[in-house]
LOZA-594949 format. One record per atom (N, C-alpha, C): z, y, x. Coordinates in steps of 0.05 Angstrom, whole numbers, padded with zeros to 5 digits, always signed. Layout:
N
ZYX/...
//
This chain:
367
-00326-00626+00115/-00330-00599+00127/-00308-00580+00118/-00299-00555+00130/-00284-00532+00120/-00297-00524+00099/-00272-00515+00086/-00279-00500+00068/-00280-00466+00079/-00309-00457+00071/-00307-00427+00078/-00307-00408+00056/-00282-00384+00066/-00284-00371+00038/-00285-00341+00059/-00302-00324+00036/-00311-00291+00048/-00289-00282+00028/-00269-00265+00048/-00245-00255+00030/-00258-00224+00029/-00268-00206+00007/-00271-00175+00014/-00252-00165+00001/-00245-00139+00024/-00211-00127+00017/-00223-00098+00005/-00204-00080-00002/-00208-00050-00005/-00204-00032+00021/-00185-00046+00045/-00179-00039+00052/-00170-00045+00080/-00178-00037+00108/-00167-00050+00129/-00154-00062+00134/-00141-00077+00147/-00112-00092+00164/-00093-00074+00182/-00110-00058+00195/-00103-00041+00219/-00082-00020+00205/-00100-00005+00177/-00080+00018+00167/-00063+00012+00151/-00072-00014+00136/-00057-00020+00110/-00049-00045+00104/-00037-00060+00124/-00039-00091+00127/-00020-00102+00104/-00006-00086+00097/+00024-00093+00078/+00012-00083+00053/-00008-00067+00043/-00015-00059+00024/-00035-00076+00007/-00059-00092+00023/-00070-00117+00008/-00060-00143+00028/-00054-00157-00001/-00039-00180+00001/-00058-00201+00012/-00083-00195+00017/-00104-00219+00023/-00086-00224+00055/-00083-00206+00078/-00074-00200+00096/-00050-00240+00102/-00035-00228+00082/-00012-00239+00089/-00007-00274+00078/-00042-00276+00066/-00043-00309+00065/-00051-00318+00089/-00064-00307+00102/-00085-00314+00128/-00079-00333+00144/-00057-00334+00159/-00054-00352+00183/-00039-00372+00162/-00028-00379+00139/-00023-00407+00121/-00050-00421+00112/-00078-00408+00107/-00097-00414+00096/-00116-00431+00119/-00107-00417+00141/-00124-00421+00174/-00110-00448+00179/-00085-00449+00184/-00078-00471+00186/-00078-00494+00171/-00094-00500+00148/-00103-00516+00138/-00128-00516+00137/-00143-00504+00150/-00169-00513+00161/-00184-00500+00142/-00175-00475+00122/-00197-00452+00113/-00208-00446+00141/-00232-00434+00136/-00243-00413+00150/-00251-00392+00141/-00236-00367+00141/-00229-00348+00127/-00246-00326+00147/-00264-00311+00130/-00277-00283+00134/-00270-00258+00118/-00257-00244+00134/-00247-00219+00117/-00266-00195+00120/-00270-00178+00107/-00295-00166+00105/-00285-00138+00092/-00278-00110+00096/-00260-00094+00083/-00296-00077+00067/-00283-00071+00045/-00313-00050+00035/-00306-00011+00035/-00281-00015+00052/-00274+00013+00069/-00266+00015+00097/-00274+00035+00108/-00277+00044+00134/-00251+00046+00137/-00231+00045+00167/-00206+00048+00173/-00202+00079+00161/-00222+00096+00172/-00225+00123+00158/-00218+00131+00134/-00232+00107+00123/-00234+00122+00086/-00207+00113+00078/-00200+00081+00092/-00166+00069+00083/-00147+00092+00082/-00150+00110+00110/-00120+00129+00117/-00127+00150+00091/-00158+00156+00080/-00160+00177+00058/-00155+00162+00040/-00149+00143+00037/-00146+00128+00007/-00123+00132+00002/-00093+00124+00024/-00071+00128+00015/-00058+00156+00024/-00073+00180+00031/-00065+00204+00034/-00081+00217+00007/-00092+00208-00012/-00109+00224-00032/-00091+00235-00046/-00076+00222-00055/-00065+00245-00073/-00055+00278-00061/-00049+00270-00034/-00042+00304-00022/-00079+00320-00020/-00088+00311-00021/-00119+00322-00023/-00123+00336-00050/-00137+00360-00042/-00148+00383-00065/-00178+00395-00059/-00191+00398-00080/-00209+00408-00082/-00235+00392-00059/-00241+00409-00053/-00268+00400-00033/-00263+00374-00024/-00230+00371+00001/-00230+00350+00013/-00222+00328-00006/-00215+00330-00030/-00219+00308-00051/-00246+00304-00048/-00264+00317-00065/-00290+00314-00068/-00303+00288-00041/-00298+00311-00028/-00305+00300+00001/-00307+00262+00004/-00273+00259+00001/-00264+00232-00003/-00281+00215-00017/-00283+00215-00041/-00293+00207-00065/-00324+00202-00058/-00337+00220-00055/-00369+00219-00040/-00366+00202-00014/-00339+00197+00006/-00352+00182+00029/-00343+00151+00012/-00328+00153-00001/-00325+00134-00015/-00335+00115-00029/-00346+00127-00034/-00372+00118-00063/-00394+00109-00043/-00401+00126-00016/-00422+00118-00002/-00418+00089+00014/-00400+00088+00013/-00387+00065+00038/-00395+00043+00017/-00379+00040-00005/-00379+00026-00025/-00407+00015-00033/-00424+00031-00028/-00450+00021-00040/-00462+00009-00014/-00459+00014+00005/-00476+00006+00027/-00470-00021+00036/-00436-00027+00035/-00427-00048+00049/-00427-00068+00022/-00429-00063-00003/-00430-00087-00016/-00455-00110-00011/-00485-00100+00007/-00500-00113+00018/-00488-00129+00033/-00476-00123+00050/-00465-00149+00070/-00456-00158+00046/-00433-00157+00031/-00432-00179+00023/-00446-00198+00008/-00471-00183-00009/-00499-00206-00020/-00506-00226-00009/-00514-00207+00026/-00525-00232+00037/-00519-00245+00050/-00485-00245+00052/-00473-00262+00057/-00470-00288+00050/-00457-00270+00021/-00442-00300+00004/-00453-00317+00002/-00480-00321+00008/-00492-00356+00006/-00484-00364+00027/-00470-00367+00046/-00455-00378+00061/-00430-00386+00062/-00415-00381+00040/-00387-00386+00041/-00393-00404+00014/-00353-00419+00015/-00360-00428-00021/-00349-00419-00035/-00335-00404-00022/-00310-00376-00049/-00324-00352-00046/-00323-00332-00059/-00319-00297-00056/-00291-00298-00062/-00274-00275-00057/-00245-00268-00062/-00247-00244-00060/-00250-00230-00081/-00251-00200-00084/-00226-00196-00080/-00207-00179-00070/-00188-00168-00069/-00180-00137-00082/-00181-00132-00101/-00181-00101-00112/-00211-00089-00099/-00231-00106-00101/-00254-00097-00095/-00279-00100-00114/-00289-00073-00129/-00307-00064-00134/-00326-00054-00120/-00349-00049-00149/-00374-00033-00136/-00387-00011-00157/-00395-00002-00141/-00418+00024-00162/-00451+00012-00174/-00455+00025-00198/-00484+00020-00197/-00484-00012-00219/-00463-00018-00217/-00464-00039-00226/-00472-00070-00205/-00471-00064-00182/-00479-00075-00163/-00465-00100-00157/-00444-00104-00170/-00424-00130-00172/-00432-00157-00184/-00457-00143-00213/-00462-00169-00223/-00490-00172-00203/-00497-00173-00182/-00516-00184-00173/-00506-00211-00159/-00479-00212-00155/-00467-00228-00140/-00469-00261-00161/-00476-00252-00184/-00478-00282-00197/-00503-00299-00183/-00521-00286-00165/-00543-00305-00168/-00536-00316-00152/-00513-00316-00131/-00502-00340-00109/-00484-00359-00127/-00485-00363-00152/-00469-00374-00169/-00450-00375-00172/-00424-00391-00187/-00401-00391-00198/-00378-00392-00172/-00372-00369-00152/-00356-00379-00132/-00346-00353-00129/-00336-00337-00152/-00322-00307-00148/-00296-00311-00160/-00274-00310-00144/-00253-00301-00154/-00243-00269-00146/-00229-00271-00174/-00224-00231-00166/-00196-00231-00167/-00179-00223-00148/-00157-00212-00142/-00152-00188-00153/-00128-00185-00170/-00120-00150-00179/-00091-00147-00181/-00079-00126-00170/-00048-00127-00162/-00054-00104-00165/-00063-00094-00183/-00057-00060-00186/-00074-00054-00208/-00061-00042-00224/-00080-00025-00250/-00115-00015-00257/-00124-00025-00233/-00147-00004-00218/-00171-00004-00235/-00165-00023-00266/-00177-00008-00285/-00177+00015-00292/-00154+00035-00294/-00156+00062-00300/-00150+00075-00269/-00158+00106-00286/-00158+00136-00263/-00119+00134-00252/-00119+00134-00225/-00104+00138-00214/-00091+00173-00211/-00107+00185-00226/-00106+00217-00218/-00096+00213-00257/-00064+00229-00238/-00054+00239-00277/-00075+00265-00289/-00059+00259-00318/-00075+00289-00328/-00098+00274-00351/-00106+00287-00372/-00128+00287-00382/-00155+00303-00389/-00167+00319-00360/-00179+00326-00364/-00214+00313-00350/-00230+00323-00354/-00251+00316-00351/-00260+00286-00321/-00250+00297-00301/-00246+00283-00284/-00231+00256-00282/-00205+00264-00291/-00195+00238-00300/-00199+00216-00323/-00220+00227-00334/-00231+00211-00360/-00255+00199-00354/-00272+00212-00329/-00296+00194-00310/-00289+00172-00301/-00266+00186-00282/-00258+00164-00268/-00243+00134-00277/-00230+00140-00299/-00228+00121-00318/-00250+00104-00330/-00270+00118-00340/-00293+00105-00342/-00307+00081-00329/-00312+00102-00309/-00325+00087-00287/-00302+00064-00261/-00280+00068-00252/-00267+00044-00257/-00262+00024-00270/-00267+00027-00299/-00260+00009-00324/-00286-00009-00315/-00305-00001-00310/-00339-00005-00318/-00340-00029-00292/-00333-00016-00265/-00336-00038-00246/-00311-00056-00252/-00291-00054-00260/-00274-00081-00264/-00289-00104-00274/-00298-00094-00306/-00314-00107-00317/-00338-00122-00314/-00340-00108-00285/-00375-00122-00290/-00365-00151-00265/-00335-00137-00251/-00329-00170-00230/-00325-00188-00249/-00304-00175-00266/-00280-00200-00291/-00318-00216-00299/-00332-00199-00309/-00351-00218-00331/-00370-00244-00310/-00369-00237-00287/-00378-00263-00275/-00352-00282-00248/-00328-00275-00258/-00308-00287-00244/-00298-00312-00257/-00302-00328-00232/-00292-00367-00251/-00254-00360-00250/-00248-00343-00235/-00212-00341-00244/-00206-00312-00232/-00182-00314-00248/-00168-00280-00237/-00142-00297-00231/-00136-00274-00201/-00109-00280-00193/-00095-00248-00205/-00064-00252-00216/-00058-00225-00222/-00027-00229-00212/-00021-00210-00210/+00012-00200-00196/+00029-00206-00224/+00024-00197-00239/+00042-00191-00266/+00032-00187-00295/+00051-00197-00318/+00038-00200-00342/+00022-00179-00354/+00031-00151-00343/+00012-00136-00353/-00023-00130-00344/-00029-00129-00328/-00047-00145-00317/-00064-00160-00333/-00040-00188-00332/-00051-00213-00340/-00060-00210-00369/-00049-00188-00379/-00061-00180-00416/-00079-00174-00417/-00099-00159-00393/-00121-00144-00390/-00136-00162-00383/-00141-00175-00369/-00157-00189-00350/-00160-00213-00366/-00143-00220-00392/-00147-00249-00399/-00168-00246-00425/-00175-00221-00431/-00195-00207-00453/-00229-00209-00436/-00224-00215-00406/-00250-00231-00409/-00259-00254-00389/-00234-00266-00370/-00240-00284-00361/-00214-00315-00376/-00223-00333-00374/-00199-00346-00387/-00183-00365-00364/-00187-00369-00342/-00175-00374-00313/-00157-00358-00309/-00138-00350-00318/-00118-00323-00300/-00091-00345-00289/-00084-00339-00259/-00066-00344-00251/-00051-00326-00240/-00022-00323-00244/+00002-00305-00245/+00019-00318-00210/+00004-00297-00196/+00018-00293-00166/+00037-00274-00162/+00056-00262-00156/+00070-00248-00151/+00080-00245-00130/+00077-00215-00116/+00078-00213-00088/+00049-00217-00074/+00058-00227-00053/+00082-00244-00034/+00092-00223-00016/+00117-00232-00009/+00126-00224+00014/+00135-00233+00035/+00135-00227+00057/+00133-00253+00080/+00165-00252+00080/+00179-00270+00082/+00204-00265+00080/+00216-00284+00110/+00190-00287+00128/+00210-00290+00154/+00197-00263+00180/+00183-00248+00167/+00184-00224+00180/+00203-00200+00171/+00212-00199+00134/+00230-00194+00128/+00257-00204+00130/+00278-00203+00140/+00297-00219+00142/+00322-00207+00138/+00352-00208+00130/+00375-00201+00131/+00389-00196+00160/+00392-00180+00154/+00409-00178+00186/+00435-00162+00175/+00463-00169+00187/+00490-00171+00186/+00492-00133+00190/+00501-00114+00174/+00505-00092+00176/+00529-00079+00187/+00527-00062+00202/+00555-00053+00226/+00577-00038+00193/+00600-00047+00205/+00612-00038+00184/+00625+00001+00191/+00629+00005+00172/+00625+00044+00179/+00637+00049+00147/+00639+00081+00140/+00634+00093+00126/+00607+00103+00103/+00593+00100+00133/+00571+00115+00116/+00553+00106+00097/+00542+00106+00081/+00516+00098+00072/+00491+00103+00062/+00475+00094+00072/+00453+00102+00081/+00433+00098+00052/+00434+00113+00030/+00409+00107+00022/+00377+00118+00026/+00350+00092+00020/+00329+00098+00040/+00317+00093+00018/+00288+00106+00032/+00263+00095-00002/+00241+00094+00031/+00216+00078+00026/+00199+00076+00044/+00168+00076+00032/+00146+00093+00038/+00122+00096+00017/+00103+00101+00038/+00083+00110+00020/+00069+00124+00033/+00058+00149+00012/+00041+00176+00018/+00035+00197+00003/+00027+00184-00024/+00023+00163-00031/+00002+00160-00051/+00027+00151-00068/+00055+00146-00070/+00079+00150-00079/+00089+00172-00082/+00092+00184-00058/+00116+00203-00045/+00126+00224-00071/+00107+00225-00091/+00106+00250-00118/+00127+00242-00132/+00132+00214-00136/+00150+00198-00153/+00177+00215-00150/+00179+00216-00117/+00207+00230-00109/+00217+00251-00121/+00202+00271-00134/+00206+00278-00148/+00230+00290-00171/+00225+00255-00182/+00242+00240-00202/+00275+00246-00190/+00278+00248-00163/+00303+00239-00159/+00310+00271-00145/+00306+00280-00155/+00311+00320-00139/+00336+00329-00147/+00339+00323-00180/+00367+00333-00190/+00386+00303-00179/+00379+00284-00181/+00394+00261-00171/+00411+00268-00145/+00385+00273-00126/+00391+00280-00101/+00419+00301-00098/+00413+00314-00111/+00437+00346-00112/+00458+00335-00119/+00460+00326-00140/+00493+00307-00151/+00499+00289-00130/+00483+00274-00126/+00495+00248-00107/+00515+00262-00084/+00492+00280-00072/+00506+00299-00042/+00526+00319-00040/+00539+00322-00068/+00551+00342-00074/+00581+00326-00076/+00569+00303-00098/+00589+00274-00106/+00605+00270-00074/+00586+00255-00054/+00589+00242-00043/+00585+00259-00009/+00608+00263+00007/+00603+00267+00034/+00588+00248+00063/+00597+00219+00047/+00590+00191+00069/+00565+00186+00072/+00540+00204+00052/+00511+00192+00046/+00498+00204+00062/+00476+00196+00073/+00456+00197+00087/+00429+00189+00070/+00402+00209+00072/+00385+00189+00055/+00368+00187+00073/+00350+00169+00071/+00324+00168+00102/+00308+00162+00077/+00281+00177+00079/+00257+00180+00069/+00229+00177+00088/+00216+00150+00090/+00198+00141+00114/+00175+00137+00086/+00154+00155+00107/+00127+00155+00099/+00127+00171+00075/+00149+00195+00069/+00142+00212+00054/+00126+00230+00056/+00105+00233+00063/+00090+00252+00062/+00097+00283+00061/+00087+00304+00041/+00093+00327+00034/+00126+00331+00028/+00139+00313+00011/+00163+00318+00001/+00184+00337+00025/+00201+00342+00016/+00212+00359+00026/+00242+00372+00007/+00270+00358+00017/+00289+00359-00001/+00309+00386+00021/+00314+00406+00004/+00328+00428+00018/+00357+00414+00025/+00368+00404+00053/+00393+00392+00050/+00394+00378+00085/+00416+00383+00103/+00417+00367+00125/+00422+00348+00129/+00422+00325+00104/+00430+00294+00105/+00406+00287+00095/+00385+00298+00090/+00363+00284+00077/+00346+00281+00106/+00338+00259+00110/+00312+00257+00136/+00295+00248+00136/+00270+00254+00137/+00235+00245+00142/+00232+00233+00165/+00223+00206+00157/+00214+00186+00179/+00182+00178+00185/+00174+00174+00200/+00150+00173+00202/+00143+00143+00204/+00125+00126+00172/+00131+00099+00176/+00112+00089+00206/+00119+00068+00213/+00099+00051+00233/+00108+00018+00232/+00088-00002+00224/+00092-00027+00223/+00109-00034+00241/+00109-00025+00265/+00128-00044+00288/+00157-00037+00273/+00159-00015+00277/+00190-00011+00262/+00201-00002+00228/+00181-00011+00224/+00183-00016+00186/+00210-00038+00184/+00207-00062+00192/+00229-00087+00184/+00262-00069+00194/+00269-00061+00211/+00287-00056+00227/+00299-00027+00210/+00280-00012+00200/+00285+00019+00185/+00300+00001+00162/+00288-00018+00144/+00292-00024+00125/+00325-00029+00126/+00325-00058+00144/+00350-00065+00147/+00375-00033+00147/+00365-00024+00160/+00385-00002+00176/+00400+00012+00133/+00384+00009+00114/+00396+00021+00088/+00420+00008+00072/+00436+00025+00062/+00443+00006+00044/+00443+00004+00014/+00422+00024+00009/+00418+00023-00015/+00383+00031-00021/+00367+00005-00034/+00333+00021-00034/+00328+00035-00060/+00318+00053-00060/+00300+00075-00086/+00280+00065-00085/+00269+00063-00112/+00246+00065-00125/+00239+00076-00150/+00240+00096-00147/+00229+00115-00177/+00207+00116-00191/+00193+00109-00203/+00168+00116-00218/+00177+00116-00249/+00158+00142-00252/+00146+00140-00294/+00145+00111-00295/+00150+00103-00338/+00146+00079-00337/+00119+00086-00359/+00096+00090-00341/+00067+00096-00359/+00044+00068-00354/+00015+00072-00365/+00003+00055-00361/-00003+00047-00320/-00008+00057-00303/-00010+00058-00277/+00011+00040-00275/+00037+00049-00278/+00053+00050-00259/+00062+00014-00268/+00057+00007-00299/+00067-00023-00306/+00039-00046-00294/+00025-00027-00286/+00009-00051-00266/+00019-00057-00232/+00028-00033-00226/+00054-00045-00198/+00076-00055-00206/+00069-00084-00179/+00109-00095-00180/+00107-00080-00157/+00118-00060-00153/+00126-00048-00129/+00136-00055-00100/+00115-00056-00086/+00113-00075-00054/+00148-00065-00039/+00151-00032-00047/+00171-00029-00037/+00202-00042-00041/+00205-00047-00069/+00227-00063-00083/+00229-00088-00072/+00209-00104-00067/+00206-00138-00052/+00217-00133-00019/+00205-00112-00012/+00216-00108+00016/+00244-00102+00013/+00259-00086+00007/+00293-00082+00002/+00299-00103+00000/+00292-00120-00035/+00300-00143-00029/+00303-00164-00017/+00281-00168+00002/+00279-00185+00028/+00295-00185+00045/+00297-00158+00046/+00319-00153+00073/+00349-00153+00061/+00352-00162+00038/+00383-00161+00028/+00400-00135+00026/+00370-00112+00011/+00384-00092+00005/+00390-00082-00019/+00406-00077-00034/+00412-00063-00058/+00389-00056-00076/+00378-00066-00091/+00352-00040-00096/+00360-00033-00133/+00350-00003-00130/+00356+00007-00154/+00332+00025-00163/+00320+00011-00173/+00288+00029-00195/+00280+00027-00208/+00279+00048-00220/+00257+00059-00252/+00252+00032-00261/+00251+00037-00284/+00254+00005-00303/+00223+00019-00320/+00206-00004-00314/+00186-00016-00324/+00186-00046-00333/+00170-00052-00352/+00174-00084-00364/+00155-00101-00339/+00144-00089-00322/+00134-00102-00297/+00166-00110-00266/+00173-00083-00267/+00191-00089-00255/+00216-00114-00262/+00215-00108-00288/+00234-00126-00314/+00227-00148-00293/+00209-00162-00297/+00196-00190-00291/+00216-00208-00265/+00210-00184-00248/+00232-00192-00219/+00266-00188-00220/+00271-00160-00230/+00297-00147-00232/+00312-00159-00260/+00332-00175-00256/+00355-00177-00269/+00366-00153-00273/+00378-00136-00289/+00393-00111-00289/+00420-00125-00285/+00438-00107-00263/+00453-00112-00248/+00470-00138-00241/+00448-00150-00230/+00448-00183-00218/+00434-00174-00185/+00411-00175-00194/+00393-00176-00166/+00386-00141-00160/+00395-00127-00176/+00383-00102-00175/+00390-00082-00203/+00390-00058-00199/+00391-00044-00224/+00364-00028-00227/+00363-00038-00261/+00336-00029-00272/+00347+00010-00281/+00336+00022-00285/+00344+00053-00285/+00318+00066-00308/+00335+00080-00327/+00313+00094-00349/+00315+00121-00343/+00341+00135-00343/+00357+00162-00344/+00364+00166-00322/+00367+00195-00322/+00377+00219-00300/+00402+00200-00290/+00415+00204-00319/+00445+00196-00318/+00453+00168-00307/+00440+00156-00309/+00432+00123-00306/+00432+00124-00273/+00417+00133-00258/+00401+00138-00236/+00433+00140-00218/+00442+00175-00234/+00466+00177-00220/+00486+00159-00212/+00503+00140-00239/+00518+00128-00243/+00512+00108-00229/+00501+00098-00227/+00499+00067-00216/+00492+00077-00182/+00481+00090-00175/+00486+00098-00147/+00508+00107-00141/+00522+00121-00157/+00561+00125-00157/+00560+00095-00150/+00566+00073-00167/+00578+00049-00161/+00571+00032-00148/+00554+00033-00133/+00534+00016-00108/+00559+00032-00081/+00554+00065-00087/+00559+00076-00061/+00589+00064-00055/+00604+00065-00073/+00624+00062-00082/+00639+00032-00068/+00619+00008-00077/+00640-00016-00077/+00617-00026-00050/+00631-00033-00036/+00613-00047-00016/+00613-00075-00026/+00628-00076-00042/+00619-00108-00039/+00597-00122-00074/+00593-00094-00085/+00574-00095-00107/+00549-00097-00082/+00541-00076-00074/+00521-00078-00052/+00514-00107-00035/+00535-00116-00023/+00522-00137-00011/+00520-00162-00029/+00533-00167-00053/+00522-00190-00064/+00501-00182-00084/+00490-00159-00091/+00475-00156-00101/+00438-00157-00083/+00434-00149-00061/+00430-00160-00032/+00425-00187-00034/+00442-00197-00028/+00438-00228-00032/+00422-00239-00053/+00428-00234-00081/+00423-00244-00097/+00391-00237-00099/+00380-00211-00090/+00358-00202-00096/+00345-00216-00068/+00352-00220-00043/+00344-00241-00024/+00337-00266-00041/+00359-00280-00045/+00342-00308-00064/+00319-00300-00090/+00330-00286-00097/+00298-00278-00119/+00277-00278-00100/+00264-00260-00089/+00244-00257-00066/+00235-00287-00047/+00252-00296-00041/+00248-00325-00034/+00236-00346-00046/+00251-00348-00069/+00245-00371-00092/+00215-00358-00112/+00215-00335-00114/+00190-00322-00129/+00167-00306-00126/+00173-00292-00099/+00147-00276-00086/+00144-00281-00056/+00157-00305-00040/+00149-00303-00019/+00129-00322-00002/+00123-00313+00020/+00093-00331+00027/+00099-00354+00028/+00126-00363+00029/+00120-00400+00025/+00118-00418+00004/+00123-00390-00016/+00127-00408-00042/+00101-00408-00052/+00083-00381-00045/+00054-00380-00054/+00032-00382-00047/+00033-00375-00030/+00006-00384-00001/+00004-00416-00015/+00015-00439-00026/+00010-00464-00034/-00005-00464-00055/+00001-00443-00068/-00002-00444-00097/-00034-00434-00094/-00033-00409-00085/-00064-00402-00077/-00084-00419-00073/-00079-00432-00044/-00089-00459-00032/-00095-00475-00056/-00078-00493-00072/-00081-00507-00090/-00105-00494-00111/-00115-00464-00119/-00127-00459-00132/-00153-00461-00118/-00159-00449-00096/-00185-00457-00082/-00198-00483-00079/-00181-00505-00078/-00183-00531-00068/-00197-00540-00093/-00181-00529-00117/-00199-00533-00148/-00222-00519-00152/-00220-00498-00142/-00259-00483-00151/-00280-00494-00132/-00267-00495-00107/-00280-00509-00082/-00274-00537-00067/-00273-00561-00083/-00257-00576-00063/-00265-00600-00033/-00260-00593-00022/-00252-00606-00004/-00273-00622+00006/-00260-00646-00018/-00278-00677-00010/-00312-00667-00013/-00333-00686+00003/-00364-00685-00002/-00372-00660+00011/-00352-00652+00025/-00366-00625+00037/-00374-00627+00069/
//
């Protein structure tokens, strides 16, 4: 018989298809004769408030958070009385309230939990009262999946330090990225260059980071162009800077069009639980990428091989001087970060690997 597994996401397909990675095993898992049920424990609704929250204040936070919490509690029923019908669970960055997660043991030993993001702690900086709840109480539902999960899948070692304090199954996935929907394409030769960063609001603050960057670079340099897709609020005073509005159809094609990708973030606790979805995409497409150095990022980024890792203002500047500079640092650096992405985060190398883990909790034969 098939093997059936109930995959539950955080998050739609429709708004956020590139943002959980359950999405992008699907049609490798189908074609080996999974029969795969995806099951999101948020409304398309609550997805677009999930990655616009951080521009949210006051009430319409509140607001969020309460439809949130409500969704959350209601739809974890489907999945109860579901799961006796499948032979996996596959949480995907999916919790519950109430403690409502360990009820899922009485369908027995068939939970794996997926985590590619920190979502033990408060996503909201700051230490005051609120952000010390929400810490709490995220810490609290992690805990109560990890304590009845037969394995954890994790993106990266940091992660994997957390998660191995209470399940002893941890396997180290990274990525994926589809790397034949991402692809290289041959760049028109010109002057100009184009550097791009691509997000969504629940980033866009990072930008930040790069404001005094921004001023030097444009002042440095007349040939630059920067394109900023899915920045949200941001807003850089300057007529070479441009806001794009992301959309999946033309996400692959924006990408290509750069020749140099940003990625800025603090290197704090949050931010060393992302390998940053945006950095795998540049590099997919055989683009330059240059960001904020975290020992998570470390993992993927060679410093100036496949990419430059960045601590300082000064750092930030300089090495965007010498990217803008040599075209031909740019394209073999491109390259090089193309074969990383291939050989280490992309769906053909891992979608097997996955497979291979289900086949062990659930297998196959006698079914």
């Amino acid at each position: 018989m098939t093997m059936k597994i109930l995959f539950v996401v955080s998050g739609t397909k429709r708004v956020a298809a590139t943002r959980y990675r359950v999405y992008q095993y699907l049609p490798y898992l189908e074609n080996r004769g999974v029969e795969c049920k995806v099951f999101s424990i948020a409304s398309d609704f609550v997805t677009k408030l999930a990655i616009r929250s951080p521009e949210l204040n006051g009430i319409n936070r509140f607001i969020y958070y309460v439809v949130l919490f409500v969704e959350r509690f209601f739809r974890f029923w489907f999945v109860f009385f579901k799961a006796g019908e499948f032979d996996l669970i596959f949480l995907q960055r999916a919790t519950f309230p109430f403690g409502l997660g360990k009820l899922l043991r009485f369908h027995g030993e068939k939970i794996i939990f997926d985590i590619d993001d920190a979502i033990f702690l408060s996503d909201t900086p700051g230490h005051g009262i609120i952000t010390k709840c929400k810490t709490f109480i995220k810490e609290r539902e992690v805990r109560d999946v990890l304590s009845l999960a037969r394995s954890v899948v994790v993106e990266n070692d940091y992660i994997s330090g957390y998660v191995s304090r209470y399940c002893e199954k941890v396997y180290k996935i990274p990525g994926p990225i589809d790397t034949e929907r991402y692809f290289v394409r041959k760049k028109k030769n010109g002057n100009k260059v184009i550097l791009g960063w691509i997000g969504s609001p629940a980033t866009t603050f990072y930008l930040h980071l790069l404001d005094n960057v921004f001023s030097e670079i444009l002042t440095r340099f007349q040939n630059i162009k920067i394109i900023l897709i899915g920045a949200g609020n941001y807003n850089f005073p300057s007529n070479r800077v441009f806001r794009r509005e992301w959309s999946y159809e033309k996400e692959v094609e924006a990408l290509q069009n750069f020749d140099i990708g940003l990625m800025p973030m603090p290197d704090d606790k949050w931010t060393r639980g992302k390998l940053g979805c945006k950095m795998l995409q540049y590099m997919a497409v055989g683009v330059a990428s240059i960001v904020s150095y975290t020992s998570t990022n470390a993992e993927i980024i060679k410093n100036g091989e496949n990419g430059f890792l960045i601590k300082t203002e000064s750092e930030w500047i300089n090495k965007l001087s010498d990217l803008i500079n040599d075209r031909g640092l740019r394209e073999n650096m491109g390259i090089a970060g193309r074969q990383t992405v291939e050989k280490v985060c992309s769906i053909r190398q891992n979608a097997p690997r996955l497979f291979e883990i289900f086949k062990t909790l659930a297998p196959l034969e006698g079914k």
